[in-house]
Backbone as JSON Lines, residues from 0, in Angstrom:
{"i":0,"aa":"X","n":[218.44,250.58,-84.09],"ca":[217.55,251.56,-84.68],"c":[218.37,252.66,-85.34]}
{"i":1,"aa":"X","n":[217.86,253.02,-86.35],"ca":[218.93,253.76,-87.27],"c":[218.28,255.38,-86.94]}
{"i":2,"aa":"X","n":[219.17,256.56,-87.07],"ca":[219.02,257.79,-86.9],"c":[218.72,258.77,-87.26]}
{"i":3,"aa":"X","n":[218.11,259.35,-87.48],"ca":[217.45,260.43,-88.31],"c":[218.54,260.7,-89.56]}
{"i":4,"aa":"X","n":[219.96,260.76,-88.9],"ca":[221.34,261.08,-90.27],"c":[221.49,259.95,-90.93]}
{"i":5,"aa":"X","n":[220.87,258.65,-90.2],"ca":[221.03,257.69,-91.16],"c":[219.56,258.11,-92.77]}
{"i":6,"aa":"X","n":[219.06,257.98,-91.74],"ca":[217.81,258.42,-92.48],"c":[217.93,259.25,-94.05]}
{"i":7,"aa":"X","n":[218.61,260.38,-93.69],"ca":[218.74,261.16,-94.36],"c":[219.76,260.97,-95.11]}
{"i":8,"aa":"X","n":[220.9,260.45,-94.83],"ca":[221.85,259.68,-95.54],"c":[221.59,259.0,-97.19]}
{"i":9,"aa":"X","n":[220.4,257.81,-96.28],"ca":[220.11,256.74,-97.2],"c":[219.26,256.84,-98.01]}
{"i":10,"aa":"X","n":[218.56,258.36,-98.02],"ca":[217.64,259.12,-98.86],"c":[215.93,258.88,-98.34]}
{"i":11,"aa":"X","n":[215.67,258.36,-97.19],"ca":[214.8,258.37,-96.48],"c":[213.78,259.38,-96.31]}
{"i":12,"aa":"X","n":[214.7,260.24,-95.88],"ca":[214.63,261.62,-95.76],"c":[215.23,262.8,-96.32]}
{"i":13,"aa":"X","n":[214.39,263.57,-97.13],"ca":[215.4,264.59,-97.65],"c":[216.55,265.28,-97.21]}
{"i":14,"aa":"X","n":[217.6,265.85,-97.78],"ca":[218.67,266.61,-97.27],"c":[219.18,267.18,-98.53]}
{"i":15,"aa":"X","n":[219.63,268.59,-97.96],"ca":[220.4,268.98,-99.32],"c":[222.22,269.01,-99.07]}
{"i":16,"aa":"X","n":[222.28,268.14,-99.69],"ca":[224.1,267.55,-99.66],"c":[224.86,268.56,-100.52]}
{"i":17,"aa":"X","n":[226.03,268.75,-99.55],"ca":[226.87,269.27,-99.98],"c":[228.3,268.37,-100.22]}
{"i":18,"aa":"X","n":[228.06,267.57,-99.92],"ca":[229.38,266.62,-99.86],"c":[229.09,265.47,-99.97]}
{"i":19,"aa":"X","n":[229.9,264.3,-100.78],"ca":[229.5,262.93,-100.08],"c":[230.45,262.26,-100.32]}
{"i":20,"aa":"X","n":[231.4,261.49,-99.62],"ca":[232.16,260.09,-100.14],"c":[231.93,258.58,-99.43]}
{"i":21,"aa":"X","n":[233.05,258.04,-99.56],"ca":[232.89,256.43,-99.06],"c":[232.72,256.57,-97.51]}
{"i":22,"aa":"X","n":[233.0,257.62,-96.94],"ca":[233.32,257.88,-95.07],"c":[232.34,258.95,-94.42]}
{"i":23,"aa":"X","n":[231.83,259.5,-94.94],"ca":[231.07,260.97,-94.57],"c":[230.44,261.56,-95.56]}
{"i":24,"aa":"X","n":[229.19,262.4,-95.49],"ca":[228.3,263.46,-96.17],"c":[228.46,264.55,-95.27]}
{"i":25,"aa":"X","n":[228.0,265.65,-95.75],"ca":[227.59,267.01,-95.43],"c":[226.54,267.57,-95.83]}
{"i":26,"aa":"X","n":[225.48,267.81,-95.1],"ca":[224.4,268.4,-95.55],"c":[223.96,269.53,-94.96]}
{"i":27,"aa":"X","n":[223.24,270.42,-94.95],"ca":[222.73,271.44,-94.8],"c":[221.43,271.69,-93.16]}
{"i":28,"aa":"X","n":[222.08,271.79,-92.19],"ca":[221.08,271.67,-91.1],"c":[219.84,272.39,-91.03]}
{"i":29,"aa":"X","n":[218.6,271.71,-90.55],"ca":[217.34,272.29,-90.72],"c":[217.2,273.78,-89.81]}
{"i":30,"aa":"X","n":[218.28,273.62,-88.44],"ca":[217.91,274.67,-87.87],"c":[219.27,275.53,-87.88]}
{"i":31,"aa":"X","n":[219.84,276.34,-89.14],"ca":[220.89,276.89,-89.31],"c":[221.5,277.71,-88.3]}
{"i":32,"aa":"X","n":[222.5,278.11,-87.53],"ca":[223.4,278.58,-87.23],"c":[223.37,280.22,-87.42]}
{"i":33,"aa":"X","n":[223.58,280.04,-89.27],"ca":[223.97,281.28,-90.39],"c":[223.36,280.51,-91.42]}
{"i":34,"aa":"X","n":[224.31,281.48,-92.41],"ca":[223.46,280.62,-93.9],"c":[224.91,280.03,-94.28]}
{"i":35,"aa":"X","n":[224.41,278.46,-95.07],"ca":[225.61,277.56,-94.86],"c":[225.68,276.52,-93.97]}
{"i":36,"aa":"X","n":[225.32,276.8,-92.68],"ca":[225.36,276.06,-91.51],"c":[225.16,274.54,-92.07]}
{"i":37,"aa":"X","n":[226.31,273.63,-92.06],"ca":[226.82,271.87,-92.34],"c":[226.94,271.39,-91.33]}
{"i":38,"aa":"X","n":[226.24,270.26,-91.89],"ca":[226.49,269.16,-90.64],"c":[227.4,268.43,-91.65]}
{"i":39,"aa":"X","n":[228.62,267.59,-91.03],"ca":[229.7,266.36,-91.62],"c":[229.43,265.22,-90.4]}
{"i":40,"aa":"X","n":[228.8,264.36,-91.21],"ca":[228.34,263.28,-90.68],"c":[228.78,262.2,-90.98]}
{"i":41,"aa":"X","n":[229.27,261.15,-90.1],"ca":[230.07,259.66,-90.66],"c":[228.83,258.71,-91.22]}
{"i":42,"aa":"X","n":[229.13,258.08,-92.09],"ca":[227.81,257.15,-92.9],"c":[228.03,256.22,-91.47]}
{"i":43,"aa":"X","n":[228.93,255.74,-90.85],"ca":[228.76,254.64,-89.73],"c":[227.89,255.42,-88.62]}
{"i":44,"aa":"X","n":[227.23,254.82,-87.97],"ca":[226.65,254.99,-86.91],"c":[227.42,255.1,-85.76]}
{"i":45,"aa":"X","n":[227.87,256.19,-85.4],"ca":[229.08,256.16,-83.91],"c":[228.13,257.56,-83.18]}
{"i":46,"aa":"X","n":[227.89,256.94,-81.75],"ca":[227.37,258.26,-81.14],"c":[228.21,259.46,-80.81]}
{"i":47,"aa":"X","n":[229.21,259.24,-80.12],"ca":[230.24,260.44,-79.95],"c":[231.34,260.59,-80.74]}
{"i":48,"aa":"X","n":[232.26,261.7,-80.68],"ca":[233.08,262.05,-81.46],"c":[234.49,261.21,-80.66]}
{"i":49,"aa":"X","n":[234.3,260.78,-79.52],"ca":[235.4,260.16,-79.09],"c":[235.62,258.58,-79.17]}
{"i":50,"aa":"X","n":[234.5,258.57,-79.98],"ca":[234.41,256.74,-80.11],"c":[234.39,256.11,-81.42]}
{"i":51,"aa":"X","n":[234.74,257.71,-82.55],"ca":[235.6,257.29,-83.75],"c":[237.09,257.25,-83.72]}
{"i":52,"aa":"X","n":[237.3,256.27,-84.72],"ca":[239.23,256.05,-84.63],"c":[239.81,257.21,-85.47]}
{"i":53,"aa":"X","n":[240.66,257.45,-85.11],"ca":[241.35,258.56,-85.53],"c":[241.42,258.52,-86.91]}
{"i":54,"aa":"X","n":[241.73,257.8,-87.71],"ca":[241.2,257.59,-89.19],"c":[240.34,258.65,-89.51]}
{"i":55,"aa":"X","n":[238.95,257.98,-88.86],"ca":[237.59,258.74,-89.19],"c":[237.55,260.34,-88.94]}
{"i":56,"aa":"X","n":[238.21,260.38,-87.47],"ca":[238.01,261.69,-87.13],"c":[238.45,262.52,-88.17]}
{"i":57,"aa":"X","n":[239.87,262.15,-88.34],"ca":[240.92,262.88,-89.4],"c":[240.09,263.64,-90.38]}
{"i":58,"aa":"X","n":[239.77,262.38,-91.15],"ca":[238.47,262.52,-92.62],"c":[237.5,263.76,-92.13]}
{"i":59,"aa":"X","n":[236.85,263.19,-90.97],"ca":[235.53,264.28,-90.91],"c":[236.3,265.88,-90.74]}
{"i":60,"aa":"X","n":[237.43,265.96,-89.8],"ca":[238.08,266.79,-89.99],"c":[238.49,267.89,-91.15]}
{"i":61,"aa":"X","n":[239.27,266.85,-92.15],"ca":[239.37,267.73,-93.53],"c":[238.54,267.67,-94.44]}
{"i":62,"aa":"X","n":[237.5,267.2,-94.2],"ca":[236.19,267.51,-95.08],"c":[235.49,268.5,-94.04]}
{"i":63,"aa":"X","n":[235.02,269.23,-92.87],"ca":[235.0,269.75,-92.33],"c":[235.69,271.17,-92.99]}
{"i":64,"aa":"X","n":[237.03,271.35,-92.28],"ca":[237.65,272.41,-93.37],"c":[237.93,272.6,-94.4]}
{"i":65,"aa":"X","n":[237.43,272.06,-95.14],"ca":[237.31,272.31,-97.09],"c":[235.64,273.24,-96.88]}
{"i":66,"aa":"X","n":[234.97,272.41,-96.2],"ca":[233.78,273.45,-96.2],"c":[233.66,274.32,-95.65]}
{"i":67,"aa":"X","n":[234.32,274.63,-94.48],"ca":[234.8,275.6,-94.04],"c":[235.4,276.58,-94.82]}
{"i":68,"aa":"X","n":[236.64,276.2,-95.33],"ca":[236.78,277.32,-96.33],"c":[236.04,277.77,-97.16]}
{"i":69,"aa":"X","n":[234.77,277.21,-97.74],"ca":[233.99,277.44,-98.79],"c":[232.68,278.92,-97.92]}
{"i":70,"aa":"X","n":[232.85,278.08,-96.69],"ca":[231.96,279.04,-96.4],"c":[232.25,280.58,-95.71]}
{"i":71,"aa":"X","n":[233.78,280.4,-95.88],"ca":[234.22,281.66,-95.28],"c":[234.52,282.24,-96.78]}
{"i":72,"aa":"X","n":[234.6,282.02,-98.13],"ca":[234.94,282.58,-99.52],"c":[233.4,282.63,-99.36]}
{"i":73,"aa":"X","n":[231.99,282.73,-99.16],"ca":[231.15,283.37,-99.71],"c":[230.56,284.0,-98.87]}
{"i":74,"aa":"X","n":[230.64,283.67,-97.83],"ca":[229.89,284.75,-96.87],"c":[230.79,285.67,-96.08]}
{"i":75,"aa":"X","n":[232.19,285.63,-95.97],"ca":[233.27,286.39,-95.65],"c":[233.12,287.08,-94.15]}
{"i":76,"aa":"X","n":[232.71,285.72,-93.64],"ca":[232.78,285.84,-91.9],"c":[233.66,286.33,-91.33]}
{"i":77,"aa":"X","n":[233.77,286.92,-89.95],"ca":[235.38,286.99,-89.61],"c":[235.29,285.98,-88.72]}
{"i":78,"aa":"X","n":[234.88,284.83,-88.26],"ca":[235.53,283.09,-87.95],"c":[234.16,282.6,-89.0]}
{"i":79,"aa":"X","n":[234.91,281.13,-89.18],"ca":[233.8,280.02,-89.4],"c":[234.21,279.13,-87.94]}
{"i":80,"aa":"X","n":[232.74,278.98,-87.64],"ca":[232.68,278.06,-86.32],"c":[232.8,276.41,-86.96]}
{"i":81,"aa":"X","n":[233.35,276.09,-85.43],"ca":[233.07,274.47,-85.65],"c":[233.23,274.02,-84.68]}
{"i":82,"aa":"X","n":[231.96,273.05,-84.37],"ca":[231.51,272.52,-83.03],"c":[231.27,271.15,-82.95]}
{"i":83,"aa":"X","n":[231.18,270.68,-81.95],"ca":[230.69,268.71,-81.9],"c":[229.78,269.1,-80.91]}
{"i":84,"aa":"X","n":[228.5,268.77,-80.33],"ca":[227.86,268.94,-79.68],"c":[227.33,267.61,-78.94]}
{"i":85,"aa":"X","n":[226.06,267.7,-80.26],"ca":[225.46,266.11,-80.03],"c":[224.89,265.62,-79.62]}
{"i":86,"aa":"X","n":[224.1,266.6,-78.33],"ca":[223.06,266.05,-78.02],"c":[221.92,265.66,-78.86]}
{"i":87,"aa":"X","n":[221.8,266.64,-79.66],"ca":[220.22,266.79,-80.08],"c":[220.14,265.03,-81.35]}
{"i":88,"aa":"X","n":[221.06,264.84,-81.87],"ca":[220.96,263.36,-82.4],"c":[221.79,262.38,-81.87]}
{"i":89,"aa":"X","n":[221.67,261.37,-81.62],"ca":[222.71,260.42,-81.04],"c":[223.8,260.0,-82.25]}
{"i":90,"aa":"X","n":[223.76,260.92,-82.97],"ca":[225.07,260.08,-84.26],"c":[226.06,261.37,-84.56]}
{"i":91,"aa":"X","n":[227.36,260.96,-83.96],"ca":[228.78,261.81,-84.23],"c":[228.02,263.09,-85.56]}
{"i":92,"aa":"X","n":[228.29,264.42,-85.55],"ca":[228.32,265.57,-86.43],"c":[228.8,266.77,-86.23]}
{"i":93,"aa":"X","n":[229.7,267.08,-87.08],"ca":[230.18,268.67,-86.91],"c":[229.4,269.29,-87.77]}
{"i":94,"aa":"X","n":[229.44,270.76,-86.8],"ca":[228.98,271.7,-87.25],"c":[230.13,272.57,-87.7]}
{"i":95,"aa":"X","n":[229.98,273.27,-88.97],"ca":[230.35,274.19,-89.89],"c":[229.4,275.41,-90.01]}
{"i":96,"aa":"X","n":[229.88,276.33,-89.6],"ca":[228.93,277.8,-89.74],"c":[229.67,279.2,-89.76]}
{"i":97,"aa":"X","n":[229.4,279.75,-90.42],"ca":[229.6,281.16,-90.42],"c":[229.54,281.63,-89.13]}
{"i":98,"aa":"X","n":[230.6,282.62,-88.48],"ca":[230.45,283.07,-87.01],"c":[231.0,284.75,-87.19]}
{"i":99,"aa":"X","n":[229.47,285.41,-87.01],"ca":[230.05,287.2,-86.95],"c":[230.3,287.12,-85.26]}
{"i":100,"aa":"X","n":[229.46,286.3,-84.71],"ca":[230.46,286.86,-82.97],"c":[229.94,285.62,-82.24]}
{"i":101,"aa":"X","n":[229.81,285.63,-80.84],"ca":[229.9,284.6,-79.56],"c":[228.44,283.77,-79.73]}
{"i":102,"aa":"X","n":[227.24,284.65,-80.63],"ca":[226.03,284.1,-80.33],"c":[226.03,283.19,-81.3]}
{"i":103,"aa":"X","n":[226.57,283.0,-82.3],"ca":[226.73,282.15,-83.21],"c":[226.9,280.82,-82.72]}
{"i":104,"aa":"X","n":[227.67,280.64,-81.78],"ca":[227.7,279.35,-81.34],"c":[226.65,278.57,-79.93]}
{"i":105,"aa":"X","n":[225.8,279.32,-80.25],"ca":[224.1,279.2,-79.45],"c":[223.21,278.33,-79.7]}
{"i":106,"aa":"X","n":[222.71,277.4,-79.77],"ca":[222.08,276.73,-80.43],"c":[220.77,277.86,-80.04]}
{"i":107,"aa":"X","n":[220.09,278.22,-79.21],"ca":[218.96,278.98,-78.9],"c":[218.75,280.25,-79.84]}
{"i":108,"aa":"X","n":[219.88,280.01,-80.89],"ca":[219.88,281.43,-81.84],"c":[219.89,280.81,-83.08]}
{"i":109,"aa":"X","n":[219.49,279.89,-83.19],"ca":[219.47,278.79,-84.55],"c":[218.22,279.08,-84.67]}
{"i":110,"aa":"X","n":[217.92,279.24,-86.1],"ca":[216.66,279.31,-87.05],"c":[215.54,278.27,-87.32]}
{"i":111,"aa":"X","n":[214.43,278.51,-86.5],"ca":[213.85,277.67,-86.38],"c":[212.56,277.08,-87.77]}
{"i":112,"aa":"X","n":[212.5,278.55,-88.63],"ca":[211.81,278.97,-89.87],"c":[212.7,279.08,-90.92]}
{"i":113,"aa":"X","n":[213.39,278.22,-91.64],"ca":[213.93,278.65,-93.14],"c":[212.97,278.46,-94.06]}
{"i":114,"aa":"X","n":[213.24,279.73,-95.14],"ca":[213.11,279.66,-96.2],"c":[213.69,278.29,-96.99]}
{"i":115,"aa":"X","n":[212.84,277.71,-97.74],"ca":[213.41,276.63,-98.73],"c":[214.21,276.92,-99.66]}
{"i":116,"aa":"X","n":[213.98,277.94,-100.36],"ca":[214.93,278.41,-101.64],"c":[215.96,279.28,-101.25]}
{"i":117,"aa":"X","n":[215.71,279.64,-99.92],"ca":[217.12,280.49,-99.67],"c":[218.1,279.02,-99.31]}
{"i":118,"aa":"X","n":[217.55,278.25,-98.41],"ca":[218.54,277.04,-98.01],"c":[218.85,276.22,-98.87]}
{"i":119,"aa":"X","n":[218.52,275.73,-100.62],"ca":[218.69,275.9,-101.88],"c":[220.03,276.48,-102.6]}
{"i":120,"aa":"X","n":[219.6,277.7,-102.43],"ca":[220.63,278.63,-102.86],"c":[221.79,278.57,-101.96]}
{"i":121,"aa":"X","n":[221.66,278.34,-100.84],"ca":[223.23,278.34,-99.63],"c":[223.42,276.53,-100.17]}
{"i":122,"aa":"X","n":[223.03,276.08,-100.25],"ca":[223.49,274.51,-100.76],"c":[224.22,274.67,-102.27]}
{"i":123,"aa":"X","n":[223.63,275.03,-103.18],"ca":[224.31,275.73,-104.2],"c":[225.46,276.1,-104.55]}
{"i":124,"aa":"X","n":[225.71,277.31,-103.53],"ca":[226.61,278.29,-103.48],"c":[228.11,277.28,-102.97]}
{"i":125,"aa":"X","n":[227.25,276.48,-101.9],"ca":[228.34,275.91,-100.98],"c":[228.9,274.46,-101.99]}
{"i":126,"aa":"X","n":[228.19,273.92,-103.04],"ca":[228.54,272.91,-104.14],"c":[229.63,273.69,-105.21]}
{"i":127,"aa":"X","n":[229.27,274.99,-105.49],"ca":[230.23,275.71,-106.6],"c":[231.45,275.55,-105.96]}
{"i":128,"aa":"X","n":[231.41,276.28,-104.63],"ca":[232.86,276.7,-103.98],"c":[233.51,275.58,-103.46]}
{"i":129,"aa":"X","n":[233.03,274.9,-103.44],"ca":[233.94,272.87,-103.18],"c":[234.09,272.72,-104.5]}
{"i":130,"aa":"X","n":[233.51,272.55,-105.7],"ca":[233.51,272.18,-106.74],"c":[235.05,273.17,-107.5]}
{"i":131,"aa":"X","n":[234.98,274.1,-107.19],"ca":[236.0,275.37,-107.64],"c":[237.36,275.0,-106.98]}
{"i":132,"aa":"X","n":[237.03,274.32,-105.54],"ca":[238.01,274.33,-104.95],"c":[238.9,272.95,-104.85]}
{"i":133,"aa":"X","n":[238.14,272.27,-106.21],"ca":[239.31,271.13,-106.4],"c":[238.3,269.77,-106.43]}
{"i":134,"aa":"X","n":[236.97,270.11,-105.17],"ca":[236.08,268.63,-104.4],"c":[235.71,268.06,-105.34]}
{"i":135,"aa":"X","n":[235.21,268.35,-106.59],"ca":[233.94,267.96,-107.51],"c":[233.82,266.52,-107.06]}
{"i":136,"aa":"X","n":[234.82,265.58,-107.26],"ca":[234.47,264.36,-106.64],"c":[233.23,263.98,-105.55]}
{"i":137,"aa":"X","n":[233.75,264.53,-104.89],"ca":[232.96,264.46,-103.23],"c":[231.4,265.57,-103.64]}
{"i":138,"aa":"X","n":[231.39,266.12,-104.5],"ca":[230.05,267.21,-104.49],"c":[228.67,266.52,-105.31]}
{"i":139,"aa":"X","n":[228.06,266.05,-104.41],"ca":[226.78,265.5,-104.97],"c":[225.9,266.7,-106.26]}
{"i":140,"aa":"X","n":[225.16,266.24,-107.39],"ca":[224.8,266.64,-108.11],"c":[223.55,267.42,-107.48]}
């Protein structure tokens, strides 16, 4: 049975992508963090982060911090977080988010109401600054 990220992946389900290649996407989580808040998700179906091969991890890794950097050049956090969690879907994803302090990394402080056009505009913002920063390849239209 395939996963909601597959889902959304395979265009099933909407998502607004910030990233995509042959190994992983990045899209924009429904219940943000901050503004920005990415999920980097492997197109394979692997439930935990310890049951990809180091290959994969690597990848999700530096696609991970490319967006990371993107999201610390526009919202000028003092950390960008990054987490593996995982419960809430059974398919491997990091989180990428803006972090002003400790609650940031809460899930109980995640946004349960976004605006559409603000999460739009943070998808946007977060396509220029990959795009600026060399990705265009990897930056879905």
């Amino acid at each position: 049975m395939s996963t909601v990220f597959t889902k959304i992946i395979e265009g099933e389900i909407p998502g607004r992508f910030v990233w995509a290649d042959d190994q992983c996407v990045g899209f924009l989580s429904i219940n943000p963090l901050g503004p920005g808040h990415t999920l980097v998700v492997p197109r394979a179906e692997i439930d935990q982060w310890v049951d990809a091969d180091l290959e994969l991890s690597t990848h999700l890794t530096e696609v991970a911090r490319a967006i990371g950097l993107a999201v610390r050049k526009i919202w000028s956090p003092p950390r960008v977080g990054l987490m593996v969690a995982g419960f809430e879907v059974p398919h491997l994803h990091v989180h990428v988010f803006p972090a002003w302090d400790m609650r940031a990394f809460d899930f109980a402080n995640a946004a349960t109401d976004v605006d559409a056009a603000e999460q739009d505009g943070h998808a946007e913002a977060l396509r220029s600054a990959l795009r600026a920063a060399g990705h265009g390849d990897q930056v879905p239209e």
